[in-house]
N, C-alpha and C positions, 0 to 999 in steps of 0.2 A: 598178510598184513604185519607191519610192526610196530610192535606197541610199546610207549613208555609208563609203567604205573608209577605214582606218585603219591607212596602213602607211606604214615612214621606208624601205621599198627601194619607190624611182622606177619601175626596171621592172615590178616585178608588180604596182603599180597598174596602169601604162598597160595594161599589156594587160587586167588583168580589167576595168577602166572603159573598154574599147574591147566586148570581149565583153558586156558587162552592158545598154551601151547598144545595141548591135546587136541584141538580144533584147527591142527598147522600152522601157529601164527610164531612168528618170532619175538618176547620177550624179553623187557628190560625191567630193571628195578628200580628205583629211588626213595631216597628217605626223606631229601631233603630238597629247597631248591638249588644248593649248590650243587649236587650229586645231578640233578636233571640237566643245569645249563652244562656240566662236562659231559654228561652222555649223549648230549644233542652236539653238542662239539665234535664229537670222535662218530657218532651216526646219523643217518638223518629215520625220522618214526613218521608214520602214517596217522598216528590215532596215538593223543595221549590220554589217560585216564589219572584226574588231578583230584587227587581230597583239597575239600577247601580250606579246611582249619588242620592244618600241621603243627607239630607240638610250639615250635617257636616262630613260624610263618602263617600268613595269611597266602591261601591258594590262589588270591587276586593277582598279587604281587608277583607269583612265581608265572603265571599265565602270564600277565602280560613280558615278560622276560623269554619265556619259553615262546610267543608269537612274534619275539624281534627274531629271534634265532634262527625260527624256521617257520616261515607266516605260513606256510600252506598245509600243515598239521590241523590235525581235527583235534579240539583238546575238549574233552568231556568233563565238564565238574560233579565228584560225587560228594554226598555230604550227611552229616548228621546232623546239623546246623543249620535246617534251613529258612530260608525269609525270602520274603519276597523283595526286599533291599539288594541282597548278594546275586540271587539270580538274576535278577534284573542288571547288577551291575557286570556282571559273569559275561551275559551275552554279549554285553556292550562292548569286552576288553577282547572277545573274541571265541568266546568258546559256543561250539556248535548247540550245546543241551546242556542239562543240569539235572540230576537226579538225587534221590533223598536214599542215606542208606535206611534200612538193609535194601540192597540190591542185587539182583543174581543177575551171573553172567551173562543166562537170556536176554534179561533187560537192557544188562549195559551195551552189550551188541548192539541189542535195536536201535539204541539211545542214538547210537552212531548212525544209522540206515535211516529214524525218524528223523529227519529237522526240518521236512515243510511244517508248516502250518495246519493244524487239523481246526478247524472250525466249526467240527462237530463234538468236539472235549463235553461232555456235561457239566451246568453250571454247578455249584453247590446250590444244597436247599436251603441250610442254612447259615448265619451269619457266623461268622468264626467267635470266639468265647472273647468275651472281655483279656483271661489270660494271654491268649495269643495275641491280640493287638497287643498288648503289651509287650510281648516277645518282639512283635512286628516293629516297632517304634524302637526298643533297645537298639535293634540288630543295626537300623538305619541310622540312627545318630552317633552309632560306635562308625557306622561305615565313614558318614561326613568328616567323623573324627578320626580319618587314619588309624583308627584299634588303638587310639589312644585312651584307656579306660579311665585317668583321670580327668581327663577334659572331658570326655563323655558322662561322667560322671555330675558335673559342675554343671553340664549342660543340661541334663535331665534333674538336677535338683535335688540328685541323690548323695547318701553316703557313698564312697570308694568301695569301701567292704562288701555294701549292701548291693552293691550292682557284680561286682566280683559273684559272690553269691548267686544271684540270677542268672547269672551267665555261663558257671558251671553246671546249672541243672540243664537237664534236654530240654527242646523247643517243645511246650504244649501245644496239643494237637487240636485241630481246628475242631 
């Protein structure tokens, strides 16, 4: 297989492109989306593996750029970030799966192998925390808003600062 990773933290490349290659796979890197639209230019990749929040890109935006280039790639969103907003809009732009980091290689493999439908998932028992809906509403109306966090801001009612704020903490867990 050959893979493009698509992440701006150093170490978890190196290691999954140390893992990936050790399992016979060929290998590429990216920081950025410019770095992936030139490495899909000069190669064509099997399986991308895309972080969704890049220091100064949204993963959306480089996905859907990376499936004009080369529609028949399998592009995986991995993320620390995550909502039920982006995944949902993830699959829609094209990417096979969507996963939350920490992720081990195992999983990301499978992530690739899994993309029927399992319709035996378990439901939750219970309702997600007031917190997280919160999380869940942010993420969505930043999405409407192009990651425009002033507009998203005015939208939701909020100070600038104050959703800044929020937004640099991790997603609370359901």
């Amino acid at each position: 297989m050959n893979y493009l990773l698509v992440d701006d933290d150093g170490s978890f490349i190196a290691i999954l492109e140390r893992v990936l290659k050790r399992r016979g796979n060929r290998v590429v890197c990216a920081s950025d989306g410019a770095e992936a639209a030139s490495q899909c230019s000069i190669s064509s990749f099997d399986r991308v593996i895309l972080d969704l929040k890049l220091e100064q890109e949204s993963g959306l935006s480089i996905l859907q750029n990376l499936k004009q280039l080369q529609p028949e790639m399998d592009i995986l969103i991995l993320t620390g970030y995550s909502s039920i907003s982006t995944a949902v809009e993830a699959i829609k732009l094209g990417a096979i799966n969507y996963l939350c980091k920490p992720a081990s290689a195992d999983e990301i493999v499978a992530a690739f192998d899994n993309i029927e439908a399992n319709a035996e998932v378990p439901m939750q028992d219970s309702p997600p925390s007031v917190n997280r809906l919160e999380w869940e509403h942010i993420q969505r109306v930043l999405n409407e808003n192009q990651g425009n966090i002033s507009a998203t801001a005015r939208s939701l009612g909020m100070h600038r600062r104050t959703l800044q704020r929020k937004l640099q903490k991790r997603p609370v867990k359901t």
